[in-house]
Structures are given as C-alpha cells and as structure tokens.
N, C-alpha and C positions, 0 to 999 in steps of 0.2 A: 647320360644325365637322366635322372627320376622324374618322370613327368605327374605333376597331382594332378588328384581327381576328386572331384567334391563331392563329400559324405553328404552333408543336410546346412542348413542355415544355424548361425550359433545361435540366434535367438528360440530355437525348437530347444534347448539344451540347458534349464534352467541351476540354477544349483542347485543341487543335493538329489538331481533325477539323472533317470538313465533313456538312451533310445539307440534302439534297433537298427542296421543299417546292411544293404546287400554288400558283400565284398566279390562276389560272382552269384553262376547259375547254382554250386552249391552249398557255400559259406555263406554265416554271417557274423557279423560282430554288432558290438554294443559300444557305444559308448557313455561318460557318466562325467559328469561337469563335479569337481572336488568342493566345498564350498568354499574355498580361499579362489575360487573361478577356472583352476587349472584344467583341460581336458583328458581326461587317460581311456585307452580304446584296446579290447578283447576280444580275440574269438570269444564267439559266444558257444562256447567248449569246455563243457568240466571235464577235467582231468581223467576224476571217478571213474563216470561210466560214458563217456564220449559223447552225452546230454546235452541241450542247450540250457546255460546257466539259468535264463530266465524265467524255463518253460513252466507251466503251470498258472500259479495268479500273475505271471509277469513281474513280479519285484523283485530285488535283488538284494536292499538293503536290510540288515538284520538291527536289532535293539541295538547292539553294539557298537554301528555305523560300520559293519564289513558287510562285503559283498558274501551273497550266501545264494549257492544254488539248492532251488526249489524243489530236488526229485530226493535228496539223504543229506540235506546241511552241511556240506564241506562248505569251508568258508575264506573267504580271500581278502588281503590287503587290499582296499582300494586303489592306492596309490602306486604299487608296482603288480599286483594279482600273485604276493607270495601266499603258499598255503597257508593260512592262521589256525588251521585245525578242523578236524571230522575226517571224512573217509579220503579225503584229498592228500594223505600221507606222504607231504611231503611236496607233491607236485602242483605246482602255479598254473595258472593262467597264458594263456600263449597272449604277448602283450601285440599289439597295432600301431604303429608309428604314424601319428597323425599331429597336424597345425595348424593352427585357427589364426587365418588372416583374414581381411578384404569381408569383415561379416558370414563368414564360413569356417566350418570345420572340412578340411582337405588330408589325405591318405594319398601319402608317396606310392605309386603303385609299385607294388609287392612285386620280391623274387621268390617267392616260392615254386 
C-alpha cells in the first residue's frame, strides 16, 4: 500500500499560481492550482534540455495561460504537461501524482 506524504499546505496554492516542492535529495517538482481549483504536479524537468522548468524569473505561465519553460519557450498543457509547441518536440512533462485532502496537497510516494 502507497503511503502519502505531504507536499505543502493547500492554502500556499492559490489559483492560477504555481509552487516549488522537494521530491528528494535530488528532484523537484512544482506544482500549479488550475483555476477551476484542480491541482496538477511536474517534475520540474523540461524535456528540452533536462532544465528546471521554472528557472530563471521563476514563472511558468505564458500570455496564453500554458506552462512555458524560462531557458528556449517550450511550452506545456497545463492540465496534463503535453508538449503545446517550441523545442519540446513532442515530449511532455513527466506528470506527479498528487491529492489534496485534510487542507493539504499529499504525493503517493513514488516508484521510481
């Protein structure tokens, strides 16, 4: 059985922002509140060049409302992180399987 483990508090997690989260000593991921409230969670992993999506000024969202990494504008569905276009040809977002009960966002801990 999948034992969780709590990300952050949901109220850190407003709509239409994103936040940073350790997943170990050397990952991490992000996660980003949809505005309809749903949470969806990312390695914080461009595809590209094996970057942190957010690095740079730290934002993620483009004019468009897709995720877009900050080092050459590949850009991603929010809601599942498929490639939407730029250098990311083709390749998504490695998604994070996360659940927000009990006033927490909670990550089934991984088999990787």
């Amino acid at each position: 059985m999948a034992r969780e483990v709590k990300l952050f508090e949901s109220k850190a997690l407003r709509p239409g922002a994103s936040l940073r989260f350790p997943l170990d000593e050397w990952r991490e991921g992000f996660a980003l509140r949809m505005p309809h409230g749903t949470v969806c969670a990312y390695l914080n992993v461009c595809p590209h060049r094996l970057q942190a999506v957010d690095e740079g000024d730290g934002r993620l969202w483009n004019a468009a409302g897709e995720i877009e990494c900050g080092h050459h504008g590949a850009r991603f569905v929010p809601a599942t992180g498929a490639c939407a276009g730029g250098p990311c040809n083709g390749s998504g977002l490695t998604p994070i399987q996360v659940v927000e009960h009990d006033g927490a966002v909670w990550l089934a801990e991984p088999e990787w």
